[in-house]
C-alpha positions as CSV (number, residue, x, y, z in Angstrom):
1,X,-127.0,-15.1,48.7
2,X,-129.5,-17.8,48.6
3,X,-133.6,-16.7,49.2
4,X,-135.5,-19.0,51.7
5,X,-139.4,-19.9,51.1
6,X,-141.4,-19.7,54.2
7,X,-143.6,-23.5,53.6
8,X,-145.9,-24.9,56.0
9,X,-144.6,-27.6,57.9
10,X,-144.2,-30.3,55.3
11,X,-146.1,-32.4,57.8
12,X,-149.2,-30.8,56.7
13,X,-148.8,-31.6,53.3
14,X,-151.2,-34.1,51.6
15,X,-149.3,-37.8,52.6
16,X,-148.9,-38.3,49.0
17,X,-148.3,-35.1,47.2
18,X,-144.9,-36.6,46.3
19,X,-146.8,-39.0,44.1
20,X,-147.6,-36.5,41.8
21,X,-143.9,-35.8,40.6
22,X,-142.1,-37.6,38.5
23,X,-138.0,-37.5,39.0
24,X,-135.0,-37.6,37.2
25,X,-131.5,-39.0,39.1
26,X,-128.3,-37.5,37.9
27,X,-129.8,-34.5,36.2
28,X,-129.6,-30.3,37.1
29,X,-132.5,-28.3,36.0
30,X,-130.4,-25.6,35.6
31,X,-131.4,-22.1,36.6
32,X,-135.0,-20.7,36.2
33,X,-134.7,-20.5,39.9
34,X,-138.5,-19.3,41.2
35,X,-136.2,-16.4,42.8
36,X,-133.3,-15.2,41.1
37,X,-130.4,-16.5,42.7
38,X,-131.8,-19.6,44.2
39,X,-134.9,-20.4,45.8
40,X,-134.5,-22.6,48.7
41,X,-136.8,-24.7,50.5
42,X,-135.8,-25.4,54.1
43,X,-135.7,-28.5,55.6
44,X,-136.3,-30.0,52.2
45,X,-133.4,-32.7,52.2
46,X,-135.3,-35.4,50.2
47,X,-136.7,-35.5,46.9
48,X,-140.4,-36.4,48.5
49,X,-140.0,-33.1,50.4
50,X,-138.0,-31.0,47.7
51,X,-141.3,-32.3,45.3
52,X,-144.1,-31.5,48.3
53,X,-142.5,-28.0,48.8
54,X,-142.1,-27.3,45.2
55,X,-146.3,-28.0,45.0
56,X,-146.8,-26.3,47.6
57,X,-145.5,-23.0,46.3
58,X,-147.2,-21.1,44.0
59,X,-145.0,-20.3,40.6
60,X,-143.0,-23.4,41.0
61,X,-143.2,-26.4,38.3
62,X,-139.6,-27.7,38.4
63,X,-137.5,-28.7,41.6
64,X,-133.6,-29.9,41.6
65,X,-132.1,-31.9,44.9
66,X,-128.4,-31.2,44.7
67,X,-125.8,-33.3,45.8
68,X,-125.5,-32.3,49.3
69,X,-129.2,-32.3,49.5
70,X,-130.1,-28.7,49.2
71,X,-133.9,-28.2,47.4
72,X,-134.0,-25.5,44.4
73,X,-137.4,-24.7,43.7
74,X,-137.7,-23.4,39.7
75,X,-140.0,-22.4,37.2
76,X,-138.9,-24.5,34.6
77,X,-136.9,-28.2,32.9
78,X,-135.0,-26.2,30.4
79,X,-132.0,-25.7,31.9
80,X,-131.7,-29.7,32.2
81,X,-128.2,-31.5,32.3
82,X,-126.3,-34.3,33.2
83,X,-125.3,-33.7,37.0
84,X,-123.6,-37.3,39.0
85,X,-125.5,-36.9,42.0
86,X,-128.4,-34.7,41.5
87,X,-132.4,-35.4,41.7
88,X,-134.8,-33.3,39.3
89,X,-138.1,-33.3,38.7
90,X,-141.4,-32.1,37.6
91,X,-144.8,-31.3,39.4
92,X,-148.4,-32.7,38.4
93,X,-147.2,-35.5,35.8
94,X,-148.3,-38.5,37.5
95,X,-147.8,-40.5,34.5
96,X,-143.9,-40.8,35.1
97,X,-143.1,-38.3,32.0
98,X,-142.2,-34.4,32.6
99,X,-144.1,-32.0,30.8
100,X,-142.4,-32.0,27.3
101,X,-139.5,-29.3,26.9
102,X,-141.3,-26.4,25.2
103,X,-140.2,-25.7,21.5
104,X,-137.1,-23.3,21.7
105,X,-138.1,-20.7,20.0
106,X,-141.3,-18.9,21.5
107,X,-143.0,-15.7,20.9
108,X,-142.1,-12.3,23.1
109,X,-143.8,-12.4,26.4
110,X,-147.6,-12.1,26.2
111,X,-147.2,-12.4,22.1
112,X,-144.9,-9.4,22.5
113,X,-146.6,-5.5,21.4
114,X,-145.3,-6.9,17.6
115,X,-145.2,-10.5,17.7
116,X,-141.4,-10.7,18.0
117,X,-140.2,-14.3,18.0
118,X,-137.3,-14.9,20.2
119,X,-135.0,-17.9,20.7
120,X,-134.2,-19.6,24.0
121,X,-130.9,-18.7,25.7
122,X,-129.5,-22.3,24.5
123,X,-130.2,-22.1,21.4
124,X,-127.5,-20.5,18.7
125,X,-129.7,-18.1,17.7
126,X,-131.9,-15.8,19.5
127,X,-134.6,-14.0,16.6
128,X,-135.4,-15.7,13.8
129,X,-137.6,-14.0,10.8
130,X,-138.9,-17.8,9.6
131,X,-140.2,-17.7,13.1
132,X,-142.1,-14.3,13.6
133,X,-144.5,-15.1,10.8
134,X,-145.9,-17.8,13.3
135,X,-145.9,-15.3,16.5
136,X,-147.4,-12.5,14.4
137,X,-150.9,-12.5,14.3
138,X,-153.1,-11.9,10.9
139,X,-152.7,-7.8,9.8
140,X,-155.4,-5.9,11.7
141,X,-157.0,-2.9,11.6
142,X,-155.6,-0.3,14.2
143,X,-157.7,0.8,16.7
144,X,-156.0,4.2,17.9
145,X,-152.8,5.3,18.0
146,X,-151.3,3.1,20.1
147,X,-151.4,0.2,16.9
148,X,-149.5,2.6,15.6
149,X,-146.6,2.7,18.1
150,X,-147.5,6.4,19.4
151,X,-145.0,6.8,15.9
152,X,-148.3,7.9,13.7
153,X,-152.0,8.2,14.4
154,X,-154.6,5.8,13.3
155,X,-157.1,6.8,10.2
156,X,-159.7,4.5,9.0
157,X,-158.1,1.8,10.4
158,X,-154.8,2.3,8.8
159,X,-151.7,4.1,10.4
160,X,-150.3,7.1,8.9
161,X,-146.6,7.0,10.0
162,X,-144.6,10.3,11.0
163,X,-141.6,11.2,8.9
164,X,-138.9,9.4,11.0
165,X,-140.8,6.4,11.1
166,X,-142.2,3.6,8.9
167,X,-143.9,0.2,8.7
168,X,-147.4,-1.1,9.2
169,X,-147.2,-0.3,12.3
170,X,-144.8,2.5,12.3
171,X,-142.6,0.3,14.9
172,X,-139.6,1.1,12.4
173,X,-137.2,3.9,12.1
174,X,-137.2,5.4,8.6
175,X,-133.5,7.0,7.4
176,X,-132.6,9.0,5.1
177,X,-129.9,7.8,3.3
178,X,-126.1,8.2,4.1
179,X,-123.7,11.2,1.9
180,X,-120.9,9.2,2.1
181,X,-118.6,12.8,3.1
182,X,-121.6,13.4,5.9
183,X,-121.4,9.8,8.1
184,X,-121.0,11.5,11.7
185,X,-117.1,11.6,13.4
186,X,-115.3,9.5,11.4
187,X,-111.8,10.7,13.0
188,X,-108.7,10.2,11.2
189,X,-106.5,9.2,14.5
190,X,-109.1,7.9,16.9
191,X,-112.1,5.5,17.2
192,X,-115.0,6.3,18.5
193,X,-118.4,4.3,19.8
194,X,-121.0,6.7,19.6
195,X,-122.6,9.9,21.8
196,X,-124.9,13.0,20.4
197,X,-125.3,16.3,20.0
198,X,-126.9,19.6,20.7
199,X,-127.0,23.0,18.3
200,X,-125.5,25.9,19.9
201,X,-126.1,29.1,20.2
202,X,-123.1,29.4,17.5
203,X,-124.9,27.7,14.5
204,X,-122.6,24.8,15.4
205,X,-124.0,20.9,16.2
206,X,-121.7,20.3,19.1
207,X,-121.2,16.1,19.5
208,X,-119.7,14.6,22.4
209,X,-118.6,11.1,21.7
210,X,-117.4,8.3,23.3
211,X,-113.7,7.7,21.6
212,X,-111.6,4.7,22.2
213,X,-107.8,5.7,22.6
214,X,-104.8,3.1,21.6
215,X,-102.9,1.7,24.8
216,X,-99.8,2.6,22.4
217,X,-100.4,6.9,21.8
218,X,-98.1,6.3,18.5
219,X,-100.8,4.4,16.9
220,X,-103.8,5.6,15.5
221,X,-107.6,3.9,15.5
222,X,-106.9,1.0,17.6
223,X,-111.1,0.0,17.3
224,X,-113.4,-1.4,20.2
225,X,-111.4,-3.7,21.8
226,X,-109.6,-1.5,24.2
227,X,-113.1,0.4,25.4
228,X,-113.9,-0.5,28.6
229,X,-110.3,0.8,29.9
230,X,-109.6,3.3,27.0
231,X,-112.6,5.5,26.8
232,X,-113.1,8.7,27.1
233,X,-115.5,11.2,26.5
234,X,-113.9,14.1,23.1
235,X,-115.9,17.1,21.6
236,X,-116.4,17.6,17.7
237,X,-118.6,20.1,16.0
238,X,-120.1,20.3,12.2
239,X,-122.6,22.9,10.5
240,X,-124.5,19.9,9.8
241,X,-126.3,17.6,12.1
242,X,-124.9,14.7,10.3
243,X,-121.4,16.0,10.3
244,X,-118.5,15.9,9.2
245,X,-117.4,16.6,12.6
246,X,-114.2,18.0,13.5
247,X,-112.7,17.3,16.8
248,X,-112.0,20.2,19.2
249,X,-111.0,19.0,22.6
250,X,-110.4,16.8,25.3
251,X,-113.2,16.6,27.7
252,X,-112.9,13.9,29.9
253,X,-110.3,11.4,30.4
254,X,-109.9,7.7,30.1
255,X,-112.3,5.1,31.9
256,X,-115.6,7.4,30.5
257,X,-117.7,6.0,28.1
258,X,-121.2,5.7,27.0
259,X,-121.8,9.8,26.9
260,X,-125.2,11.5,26.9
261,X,-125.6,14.8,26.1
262,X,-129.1,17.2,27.2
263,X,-130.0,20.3,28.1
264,X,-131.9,21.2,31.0
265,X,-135.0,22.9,30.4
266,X,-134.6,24.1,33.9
267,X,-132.0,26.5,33.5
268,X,-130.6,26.2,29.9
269,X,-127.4,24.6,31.1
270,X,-125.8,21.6,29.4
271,X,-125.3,18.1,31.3
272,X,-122.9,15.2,29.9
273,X,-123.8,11.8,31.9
274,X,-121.5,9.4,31.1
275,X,-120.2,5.7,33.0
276,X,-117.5,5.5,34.5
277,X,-114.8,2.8,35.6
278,X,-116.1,0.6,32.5
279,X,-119.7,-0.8,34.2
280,X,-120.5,2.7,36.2
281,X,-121.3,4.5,38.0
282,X,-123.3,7.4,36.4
283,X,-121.9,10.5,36.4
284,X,-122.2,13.9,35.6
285,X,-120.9,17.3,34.8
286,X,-122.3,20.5,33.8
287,X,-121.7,23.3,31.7
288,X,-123.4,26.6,32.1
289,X,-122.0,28.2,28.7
290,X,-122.5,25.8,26.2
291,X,-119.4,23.5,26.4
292,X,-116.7,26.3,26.8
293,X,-116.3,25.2,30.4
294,X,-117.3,22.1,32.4
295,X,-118.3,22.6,36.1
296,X,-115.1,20.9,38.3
297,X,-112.9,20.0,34.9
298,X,-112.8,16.3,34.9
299,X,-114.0,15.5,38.1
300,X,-117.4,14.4,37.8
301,X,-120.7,14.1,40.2
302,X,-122.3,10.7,40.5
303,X,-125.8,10.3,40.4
304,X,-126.5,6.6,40.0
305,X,-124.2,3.4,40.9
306,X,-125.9,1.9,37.7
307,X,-124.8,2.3,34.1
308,X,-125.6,3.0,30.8
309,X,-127.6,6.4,31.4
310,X,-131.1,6.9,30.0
311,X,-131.8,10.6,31.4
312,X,-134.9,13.0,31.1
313,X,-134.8,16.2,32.4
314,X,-137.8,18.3,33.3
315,X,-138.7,21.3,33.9
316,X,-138.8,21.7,37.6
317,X,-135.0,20.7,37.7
318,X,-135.7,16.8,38.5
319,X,-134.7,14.1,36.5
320,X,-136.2,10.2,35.1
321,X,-133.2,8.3,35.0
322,X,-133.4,5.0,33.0
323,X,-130.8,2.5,33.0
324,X,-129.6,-0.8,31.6
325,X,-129.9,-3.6,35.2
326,X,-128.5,-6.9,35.6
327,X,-130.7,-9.9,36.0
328,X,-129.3,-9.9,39.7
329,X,-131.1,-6.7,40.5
330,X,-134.2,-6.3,37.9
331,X,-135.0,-10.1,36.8
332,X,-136.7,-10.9,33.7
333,X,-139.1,-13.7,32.8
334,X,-137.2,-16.8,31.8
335,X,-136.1,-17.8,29.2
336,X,-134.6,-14.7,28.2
337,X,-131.3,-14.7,26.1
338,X,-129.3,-12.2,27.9
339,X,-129.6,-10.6,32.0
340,X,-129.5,-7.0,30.4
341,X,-133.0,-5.5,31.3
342,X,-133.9,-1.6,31.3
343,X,-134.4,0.3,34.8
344,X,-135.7,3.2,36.2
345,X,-135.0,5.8,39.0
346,X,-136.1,8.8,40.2
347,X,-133.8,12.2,40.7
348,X,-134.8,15.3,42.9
349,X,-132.3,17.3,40.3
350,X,-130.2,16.9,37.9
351,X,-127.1,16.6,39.5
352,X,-129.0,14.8,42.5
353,X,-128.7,10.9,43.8
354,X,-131.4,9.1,42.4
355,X,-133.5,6.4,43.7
356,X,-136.2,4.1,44.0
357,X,-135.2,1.0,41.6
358,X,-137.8,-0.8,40.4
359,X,-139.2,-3.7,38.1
360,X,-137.7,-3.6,34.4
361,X,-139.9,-1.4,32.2
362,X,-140.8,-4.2,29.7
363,X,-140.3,-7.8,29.6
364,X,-137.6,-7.8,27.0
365,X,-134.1,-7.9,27.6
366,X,-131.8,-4.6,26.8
367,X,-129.4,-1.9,27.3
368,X,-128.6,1.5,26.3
369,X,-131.6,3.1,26.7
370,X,-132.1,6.6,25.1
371,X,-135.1,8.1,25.6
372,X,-137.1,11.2,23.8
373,X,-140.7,13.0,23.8
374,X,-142.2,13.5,20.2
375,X,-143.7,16.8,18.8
376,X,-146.9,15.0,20.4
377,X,-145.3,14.7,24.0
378,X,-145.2,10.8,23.2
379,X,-142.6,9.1,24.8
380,X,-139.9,6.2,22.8
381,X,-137.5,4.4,23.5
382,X,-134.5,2.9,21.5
383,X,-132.1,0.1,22.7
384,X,-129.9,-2.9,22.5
385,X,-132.6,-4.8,22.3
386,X,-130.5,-8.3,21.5
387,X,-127.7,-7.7,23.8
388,X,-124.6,-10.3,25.7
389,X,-125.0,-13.9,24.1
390,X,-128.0,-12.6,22.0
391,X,-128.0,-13.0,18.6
392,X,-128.4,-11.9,15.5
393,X,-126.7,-8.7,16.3
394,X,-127.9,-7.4,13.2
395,X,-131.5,-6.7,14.3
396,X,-130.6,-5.5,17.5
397,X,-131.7,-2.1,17.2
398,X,-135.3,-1.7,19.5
399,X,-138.2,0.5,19.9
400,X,-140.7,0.9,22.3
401,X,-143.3,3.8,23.0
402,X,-145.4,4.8,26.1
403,X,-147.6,7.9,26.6
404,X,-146.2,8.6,29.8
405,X,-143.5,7.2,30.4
406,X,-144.4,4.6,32.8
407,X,-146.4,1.8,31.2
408,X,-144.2,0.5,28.1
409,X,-144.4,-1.8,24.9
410,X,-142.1,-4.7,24.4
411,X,-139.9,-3.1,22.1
412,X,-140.0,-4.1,18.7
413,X,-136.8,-6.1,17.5
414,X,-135.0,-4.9,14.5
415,X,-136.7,-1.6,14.4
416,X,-133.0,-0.5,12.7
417,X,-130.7,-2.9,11.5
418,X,-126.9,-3.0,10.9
419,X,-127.2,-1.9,6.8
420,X,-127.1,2.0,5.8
421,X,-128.1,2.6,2.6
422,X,-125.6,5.5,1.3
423,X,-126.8,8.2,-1.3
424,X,-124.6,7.0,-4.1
425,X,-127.2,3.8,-4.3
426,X,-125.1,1.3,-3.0
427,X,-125.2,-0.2,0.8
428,X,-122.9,-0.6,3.7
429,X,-123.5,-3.9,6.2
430,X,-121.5,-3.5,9.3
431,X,-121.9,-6.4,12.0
432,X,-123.1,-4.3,15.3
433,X,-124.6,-1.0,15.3
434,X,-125.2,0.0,19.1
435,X,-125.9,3.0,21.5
436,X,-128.7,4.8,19.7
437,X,-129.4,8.1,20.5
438,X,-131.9,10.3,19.2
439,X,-131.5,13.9,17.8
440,X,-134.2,16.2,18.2
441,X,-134.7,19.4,16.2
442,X,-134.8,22.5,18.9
443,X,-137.5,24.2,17.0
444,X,-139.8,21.5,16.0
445,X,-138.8,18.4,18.2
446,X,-139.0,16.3,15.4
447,X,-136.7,13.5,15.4
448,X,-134.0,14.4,13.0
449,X,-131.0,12.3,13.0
450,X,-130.0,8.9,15.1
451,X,-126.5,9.0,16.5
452,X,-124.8,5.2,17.0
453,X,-122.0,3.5,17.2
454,X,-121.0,1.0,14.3
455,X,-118.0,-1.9,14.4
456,X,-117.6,-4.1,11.2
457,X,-118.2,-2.1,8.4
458,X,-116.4,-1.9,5.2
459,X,-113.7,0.5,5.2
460,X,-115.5,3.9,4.9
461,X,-113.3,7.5,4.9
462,X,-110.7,7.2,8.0
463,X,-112.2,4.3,9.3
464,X,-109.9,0.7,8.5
465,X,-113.2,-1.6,9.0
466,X,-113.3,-4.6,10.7
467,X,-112.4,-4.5,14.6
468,X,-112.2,-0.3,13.6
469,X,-115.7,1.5,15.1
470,X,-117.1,5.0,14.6
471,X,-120.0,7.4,15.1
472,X,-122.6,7.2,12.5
473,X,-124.9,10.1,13.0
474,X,-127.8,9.3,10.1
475,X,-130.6,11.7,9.3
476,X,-134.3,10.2,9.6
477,X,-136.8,11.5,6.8
């Protein structure tokens, strides 16, 4: 659906506004619409009104005429390419150039919480450590906690990092490294692509993870590919947080994926949100006894057509919900290397529809949101955070804080990346390491291990490598 402009009658305009752009014949700026999904100015049918109309609208720099005469108003040249037919151009240049295409890289919106240097969409690469030296500005002093990524507090002007995290700023998680016999749910017969876990009343760490199962039931660890028809949601248990677990049941079927497990602090019970049919909805099912039973077996309440499930649940029974949204729903500022951006809504309960969508979180583009309160009632947040076309994918693991929940960081890029140092002294580099979720201890709430899922990796135990995927569950210091 195409989004009008309301424009005073270009009549009204000053007789030689046009003058002031500068055009480009058979030539598309393509997207960085002012409006996602195409900013139209009516009436607009020649490129003297398409370049009035573009100046008279606030936010708009750029303006493509298509073929059949149709006036795009857009924020920006970069998309530009060779289209028979088309007029493009640029507002305020008089001189007959366009405003030089900006430099592709460029630093995170506003210089980012961090600095983080990010790559245009084009480009083959979209974060580049040669290019955050120039986006980071000269070390500073901190001047509370906040320079310290809520992650620390500030003394003296230096930040003295919690346990689980590490850095300068404390923006980075800080692992402990991997036993090699202890890497999570490393299943002998299936594949699995991440989830977490809770400790029961048993002694047990109870883990439900997403597993991929093979089209073929004869074979065994069929790996990622088959995940957005082949998922479903299994429960393991260890004596140890960071496994091994051993896989117990069943507990939903096929077309469930992205599981997240937390306990109310409502009423004690225990709620698994999970997607479903691949790209959602959210859904939900409850147990009142720890697992042993699930509230209407496999049939599952929905409490959000959106996907990838963030939720916090509070004591008076409601629920945050955040979310990974589509560039269609929750745009970001362009240029952006991927759509994926974080949501929000807001739940009357648990179980409840929620509601009330809003603007993305922070400017940067990500998914699988997982969030937790520290011992200090901070909030953090850890994505995706160089999702879709993105790249590399192995600093994709983000972190971003807030103190309540509402007003975010950017996320700091990289904050994990896709090696695990093992206790034997050697290291394991796997290509993707996704869908982080935290681990809390019950007693302290101290973050205590990071669940994820990781695809090509060296062989490791049961898992063949390569295309193969599994849950690493990895304590933090």
């Amino acid at each position: 659906m195409l989004n009008t402009i309301a424009l005073a009658p270009l009549a009204l305009q000053q007789p030689l506004a046009w003058q002031q752009c500068t055009q480009e014949g058979d030539t598309d700026y393509f997207g960085h619409d002012l409006i996602p999904g195409g900013a139209v100015a009516p009436g607009a049918t020649t490129s003297e009104a398409c370049c009035s109309a573009c100046l008279s609208t606030t936010g708009c720099s750029t303006w493509t005429l298509t073929n059949v005469s149709v006036c795009y108003l857009k924020t920006s040249s970069l998309g530009r390419r060779a289209s028979p037919g088309y007029l493009s151009g640029c507002v305020g240049y008089p001189t007959g150039q366009c405003a030089p295409i900006p430099d592709r890289y460029r630093c995170d919106v506003d210089g980012g919480e961090r600095g983080v240097c990010i790559l245009d969409r084009h480009a083959g690469t979209h974060m580049a450590p040669d290019c955050d030296g120039a986006c980071l500005a000269a070390p500073s002093k901190c001047q509370s906690d906040w320079d310290c990524s809520l992650a620390g507090v500030c003394e003296d002007g230096s930040c003295v990092c919690d346990s689980w995290a590490e850095g300068d700023d404390c923006s980075y998680l800080s692992f402990a490294p991997v036993d090699p016999e202890r890497v999570g749910y490393n299943d002998a017969e299936q594949s699995s692509w991440g989830g977490n876990a809770l400790l029961g009343s048993d002694g047990q760490w109870h883990l439900y993870m997403a597993e991929i199962a093979c089209a073929n039931a004869s074979l065994a660890r069929c790996g990622l590919g088959g995940w957005f028809t082949h998922s479903q949601v299994a429960h393991a248990v260890a004596p140890h947080v960071d496994g091994p677990y051993a896989r117990r049941a069943l507990v939903l079927p096929t077309e469930h994926h992205n599981p997240t497990l937390k306990r109310s602090p409502a009423d004690g019970s225990w709620n698994l949100y999970s997607i479903s049919a691949g790209g959602g909805p959210i859904v939900v099912s409850t147990s009142l006894d720890e697992g042993a039973t699930w509230q209407g077996g496999a049939v599952c309440t929905q409490v959000s057509t959106e996907q990838n499930p963030g939720p916090v649940l509070w004591p008076n029974g409601s629920m945050t919900m955040f979310y990974r949204a589509d560039n269609d729903a929750v745009p970001l500022p362009q240029p952006t290397c991927s759509g994926e951006a974080i949501g929000v809504q807001y739940c009357a309960r648990k179980n409840a529809t929620c509601g009330g969508d809003v603007a993305a979180v922070f400017a940067h583009t990500a998914e699988d949101p997982s969030v937790f309160r520290d011992a200090r009632g901070h909030w953090h947040m850890l994505v995706n955070a160089l999702p879709g076309a993105c790249l590399p994918k192995v600093q994709q693991g983000g972190h971003a804080w807030s103190r309540d929940g509402v007003t975010w960081s950017e996320p700091r890029v990289g904050a994990y990346n896709t090696t695990v140092r093992l206790a034997n002294g050697s290291s394991m580099v796997c290509e993707r390491r996704e869908r982080p979720q935290m681990i809390l201890d019950p007693r302290s709430g101290r973050p205590l291990a990071m669940t994820s899922g990781v695809t090509g990796c060296p062989p490791l135990g049961a898992s063949r490598g390569g295309s193969d995927c599994f849950t690493l569950v990895q304590r933090m210091r």
